[in-house]
C-alpha positions in Angstrom: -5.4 -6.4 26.8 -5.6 -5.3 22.9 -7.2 -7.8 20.8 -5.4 -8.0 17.2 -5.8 -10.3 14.2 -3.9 -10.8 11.5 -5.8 -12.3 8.3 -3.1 -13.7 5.9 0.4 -13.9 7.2 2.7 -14.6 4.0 5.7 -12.6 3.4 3.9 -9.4 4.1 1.6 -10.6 6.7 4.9 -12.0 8.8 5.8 -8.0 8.6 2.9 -6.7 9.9 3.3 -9.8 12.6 6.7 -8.4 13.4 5.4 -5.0 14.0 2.7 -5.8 16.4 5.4 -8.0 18.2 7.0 -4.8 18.9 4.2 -2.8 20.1 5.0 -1.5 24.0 1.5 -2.9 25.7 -0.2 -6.2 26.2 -1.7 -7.6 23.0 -3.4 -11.2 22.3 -2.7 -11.4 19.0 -4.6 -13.9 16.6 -3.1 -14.9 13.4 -5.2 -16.3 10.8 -2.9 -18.5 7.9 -4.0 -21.9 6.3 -0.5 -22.5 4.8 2.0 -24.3 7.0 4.9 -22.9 4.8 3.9 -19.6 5.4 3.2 -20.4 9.1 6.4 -21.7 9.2 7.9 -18.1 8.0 5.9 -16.2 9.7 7.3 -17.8 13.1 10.8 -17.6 12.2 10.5 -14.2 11.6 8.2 -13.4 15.2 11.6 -15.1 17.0 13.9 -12.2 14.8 11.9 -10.0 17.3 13.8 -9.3 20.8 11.1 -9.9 23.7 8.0 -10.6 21.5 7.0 -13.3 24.1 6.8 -11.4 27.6 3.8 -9.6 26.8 1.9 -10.9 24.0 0.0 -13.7 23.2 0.3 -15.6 19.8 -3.0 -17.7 18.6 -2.2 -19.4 15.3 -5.3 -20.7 13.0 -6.4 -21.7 10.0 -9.9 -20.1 9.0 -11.8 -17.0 9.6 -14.1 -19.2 11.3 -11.5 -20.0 14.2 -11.5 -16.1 14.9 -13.4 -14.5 18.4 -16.1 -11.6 18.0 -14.4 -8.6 17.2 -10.9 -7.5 17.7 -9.3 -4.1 18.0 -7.6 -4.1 15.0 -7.5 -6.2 12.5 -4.6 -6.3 9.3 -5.6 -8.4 6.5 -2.8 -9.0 4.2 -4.6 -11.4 2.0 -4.5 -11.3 -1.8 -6.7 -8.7 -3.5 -8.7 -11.6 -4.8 -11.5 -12.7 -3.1 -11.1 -9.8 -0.8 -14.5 -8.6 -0.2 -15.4 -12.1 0.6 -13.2 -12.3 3.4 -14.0 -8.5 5.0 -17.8 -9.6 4.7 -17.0 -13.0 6.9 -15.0 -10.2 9.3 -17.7 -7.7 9.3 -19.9 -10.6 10.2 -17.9 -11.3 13.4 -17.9 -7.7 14.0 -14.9 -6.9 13.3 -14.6 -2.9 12.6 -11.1 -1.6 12.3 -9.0 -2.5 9.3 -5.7 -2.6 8.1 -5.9 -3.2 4.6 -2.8 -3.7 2.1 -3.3 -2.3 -1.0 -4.6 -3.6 -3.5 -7.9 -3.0 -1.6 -9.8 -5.2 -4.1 -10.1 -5.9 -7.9 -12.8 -3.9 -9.1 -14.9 -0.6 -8.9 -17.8 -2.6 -8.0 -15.8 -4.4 -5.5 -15.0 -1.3 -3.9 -18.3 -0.1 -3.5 -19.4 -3.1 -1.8 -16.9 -3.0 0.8 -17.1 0.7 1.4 -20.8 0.6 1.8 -20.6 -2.9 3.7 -17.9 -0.5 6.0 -20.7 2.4 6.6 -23.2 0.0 7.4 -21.0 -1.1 10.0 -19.3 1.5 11.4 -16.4 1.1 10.6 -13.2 2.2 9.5 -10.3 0.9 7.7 -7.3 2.3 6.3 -4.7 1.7 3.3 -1.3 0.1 3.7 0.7 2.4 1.8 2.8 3.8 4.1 5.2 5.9 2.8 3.2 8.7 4.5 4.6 7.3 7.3 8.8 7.8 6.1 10.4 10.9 8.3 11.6 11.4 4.7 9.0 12.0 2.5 7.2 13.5 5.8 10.3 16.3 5.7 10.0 16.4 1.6 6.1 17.3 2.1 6.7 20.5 3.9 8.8 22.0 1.1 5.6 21.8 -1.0 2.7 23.2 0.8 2.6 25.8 -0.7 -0.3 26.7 -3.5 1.9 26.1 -6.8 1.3 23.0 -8.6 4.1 20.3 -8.7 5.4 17.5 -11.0 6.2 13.9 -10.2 8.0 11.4 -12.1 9.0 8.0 -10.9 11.1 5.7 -13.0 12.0 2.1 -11.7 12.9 -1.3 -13.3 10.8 -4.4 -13.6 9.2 -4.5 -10.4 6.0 -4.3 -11.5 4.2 -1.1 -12.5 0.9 -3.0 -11.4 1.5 -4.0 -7.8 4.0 -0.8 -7.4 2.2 2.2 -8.8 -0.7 2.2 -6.2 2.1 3.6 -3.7 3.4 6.3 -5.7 -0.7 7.6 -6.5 -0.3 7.9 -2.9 2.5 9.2 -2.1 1.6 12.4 -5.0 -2.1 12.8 -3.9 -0.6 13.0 -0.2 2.1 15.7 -1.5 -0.1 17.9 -3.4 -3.3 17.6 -1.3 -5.5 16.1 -4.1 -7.3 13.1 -3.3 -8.0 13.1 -7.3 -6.4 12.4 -10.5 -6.9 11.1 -13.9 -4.8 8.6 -15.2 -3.8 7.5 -19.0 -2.0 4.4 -19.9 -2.0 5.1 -23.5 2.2 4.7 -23.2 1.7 1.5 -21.5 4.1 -1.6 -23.1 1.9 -3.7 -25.5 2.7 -6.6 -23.6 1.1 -8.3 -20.4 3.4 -9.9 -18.5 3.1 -12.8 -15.6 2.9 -12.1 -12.2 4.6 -13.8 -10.0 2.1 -13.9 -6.9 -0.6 -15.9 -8.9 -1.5 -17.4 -12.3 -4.7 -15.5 -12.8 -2.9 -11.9 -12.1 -0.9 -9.9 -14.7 1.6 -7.3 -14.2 2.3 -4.3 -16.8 5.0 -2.4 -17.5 5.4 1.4 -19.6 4.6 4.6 -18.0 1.3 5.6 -16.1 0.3 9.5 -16.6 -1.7 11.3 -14.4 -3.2 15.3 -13.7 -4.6 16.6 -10.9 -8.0 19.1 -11.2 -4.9 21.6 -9.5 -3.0 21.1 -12.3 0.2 19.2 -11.0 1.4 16.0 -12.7 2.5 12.4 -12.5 4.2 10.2 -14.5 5.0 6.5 -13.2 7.2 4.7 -15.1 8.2 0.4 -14.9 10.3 -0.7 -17.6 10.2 -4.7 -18.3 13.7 -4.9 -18.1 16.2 -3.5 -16.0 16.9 -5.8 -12.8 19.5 -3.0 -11.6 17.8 -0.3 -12.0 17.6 2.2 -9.1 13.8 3.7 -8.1 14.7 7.5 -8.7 11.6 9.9 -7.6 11.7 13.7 -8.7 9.6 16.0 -7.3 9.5 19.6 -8.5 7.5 22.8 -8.1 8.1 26.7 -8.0 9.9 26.5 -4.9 11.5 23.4 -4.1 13.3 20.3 -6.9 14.1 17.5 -5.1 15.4 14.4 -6.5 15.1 10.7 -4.2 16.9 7.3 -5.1 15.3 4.9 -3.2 17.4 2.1 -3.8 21.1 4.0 -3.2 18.9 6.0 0.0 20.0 9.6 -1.2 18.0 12.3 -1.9 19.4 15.7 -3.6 17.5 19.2 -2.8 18.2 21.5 -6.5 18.7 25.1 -6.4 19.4 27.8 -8.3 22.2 28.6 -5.9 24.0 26.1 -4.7 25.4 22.5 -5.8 23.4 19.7 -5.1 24.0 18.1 -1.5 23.5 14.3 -1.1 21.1 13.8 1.6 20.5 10.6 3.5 17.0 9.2 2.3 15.8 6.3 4.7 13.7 3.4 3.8 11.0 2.3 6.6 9.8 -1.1 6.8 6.9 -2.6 7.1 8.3 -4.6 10.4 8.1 -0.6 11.5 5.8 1.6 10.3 3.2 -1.1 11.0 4.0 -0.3 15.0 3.6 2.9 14.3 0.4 2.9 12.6 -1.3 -0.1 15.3 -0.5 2.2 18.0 -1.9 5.5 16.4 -5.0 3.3 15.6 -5.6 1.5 18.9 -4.9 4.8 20.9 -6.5 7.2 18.4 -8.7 5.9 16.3 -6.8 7.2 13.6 -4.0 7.5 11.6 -1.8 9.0 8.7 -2.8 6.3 5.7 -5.6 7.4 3.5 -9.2 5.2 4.7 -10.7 3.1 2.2 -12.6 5.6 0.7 -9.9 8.3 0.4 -8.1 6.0 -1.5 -11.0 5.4 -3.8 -10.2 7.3 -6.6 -6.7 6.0 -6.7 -7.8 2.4 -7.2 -10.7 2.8 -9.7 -8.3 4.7 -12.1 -5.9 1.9 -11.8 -8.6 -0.8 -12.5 -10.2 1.1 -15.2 -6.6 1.7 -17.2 -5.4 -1.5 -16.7 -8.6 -3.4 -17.9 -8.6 -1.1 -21.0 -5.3 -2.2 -21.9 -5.9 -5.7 -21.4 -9.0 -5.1 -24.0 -6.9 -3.1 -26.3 -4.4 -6.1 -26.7 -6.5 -9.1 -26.1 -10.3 -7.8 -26.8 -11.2 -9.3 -23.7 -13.4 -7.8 -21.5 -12.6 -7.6 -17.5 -14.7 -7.2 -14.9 -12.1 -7.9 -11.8 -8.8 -6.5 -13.0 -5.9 -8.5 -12.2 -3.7 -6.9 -10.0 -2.8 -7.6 -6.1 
């Protein structure tokens, strides 16, 4: 039987708690959640699931502490902060395979603890953003493998540039095979705004810009207003322009020769691509996300941008940077 735990099981956590439910084998599945509201959720949301009880077991606690030795996989879907804190007490019960949602942590330092924390135990963890794991971006990918550089714009409303843009890094890293880029926030809004998963976090809004050492490009852009707005992504290179609206799910392929086609685009949920991603892991020891350190670069760009425009308005210095 599979050992999983599930560290943190909120509104995303109950997701991921979905997605295991679904998983085709025997699992004893350990969640760990201190808030009885969220526990409360989380439960409603396991009894959405057809069948969830016939083969699993569900172990509900409040600490770290209440956890076993070592699991198969473990998801944490905690908060950014405090994160390393909570990995250290899991590498101390020896755990060793992670699914981590993004934001990984709050700091380059951070980062470096965990990842060498992670080496010193063998062990491997991977990033939750998983729109490597949508057939449609999956079929967008092969119309740019080839070696010409391609540009990326992203333009949504007032989601949140600071929680969103980590999956759109991603999502052009993964398409151009780059694991690098530099990012600007010089056309970032001169405003911090609240964010509304915890006092001490921010949120930005303004466009992100970033350049690969390949030479394709990214711009990321979150406006503070704009509830309606739909999440339009266009991709373009020497061979291919394709154009995605997220939010209407249509995607357009551009030609020279012919009208533009609506295309269905699909949305995949975390209540999905989370079964998907367990069973590659248990089974294979792998998976498509990028690990920890893959995703490395990503993070630290965001931090250091972020932090510098925080200091540019307020002339406060940031070690953690406020984002989750």
């Amino acid at each position: 039987m599979k050992r999983i735990a599930i560290v943190g099981c909120g509104n995303i956590g109950s997701r991921h708690l979905q997605a295991i439910a679904k998983l085709p084998f025997q699992c004893r599945v350990q969640i760990i959640e201190p808030s009885e509201t969220a526990q409360r959720l989380a439960k409603s949301r396991l009894a959405e699931v057809p069948g969830t009880t016939s083969n699993k077991d569900f172990l509900w606690n409040e600490s770290i502490r209440d956890l076993g030795s070592g699991s198969d996989l473990t998801i944490v879907a905690t908060s950014s902060v405090g994160r390393v804190e909570i990995m250290n007490e899991l590498f101390e019960l020896d755990h060793s395979r992670f699914l981590i949602e993004k934001m990984v942590c709050q700091s380059a330092k951070e980062y470096g603890i965990l990842t060498r924390r992670m080496q010193a135990s063998n062990a491997k963890g991977w990033v939750n953003v998983p729109r490597r794991y949508f057939g449609s971006y999956q079929d967008i990918r092969q119309h740019f493998r080839g070696n010409s550089p391609l540009q990326m714009s992203v333009v949504g409303g007032n989601e949140g540039l600071g929680s969103n843009a980590i999956h759109f890094i991603d999502l052009f890293c993964w398409l151009c095979n780059e694991p690098k880029l530099e990012l600007s926030g010089d056309l970032l809004e001169k405003q911090l705004f609240p964010n509304r998963r915890g006092e001490h976090l921010m949120e930005f809004a303004g466009t992100i810009a970033g350049a690969s050492a390949g030479g394709s490009s990214l711009n990321i852009t979150f406006l503070s207003s704009g509830d309606r707005m739909p999440l339009i992504i266009n991709i373009c290179s020497e061979s291919a322009h394709i154009i995605v609206n997220e939010t209407e799910g249509r995607l357009f392929r551009l030609t020279a020769d012919t009208r533009p086609l609506a295309e269905e685009f699909r949305t995949e949920f975390v209540s999905d691509t989370t079964t998907r991603i367990a069973d590659e892991i248990l089974n294979q020891d792998a998976c498509a996300l990028p690990t920890v350190q893959e995703s490395y670069f990503a993070h630290t760009e965001l931090f250091r941008i972020f932090n510098a425009h925080i200091k540019k308005l307020t002339n406060e210095e940031r070690e953690l940077c406020p984002i989750t």
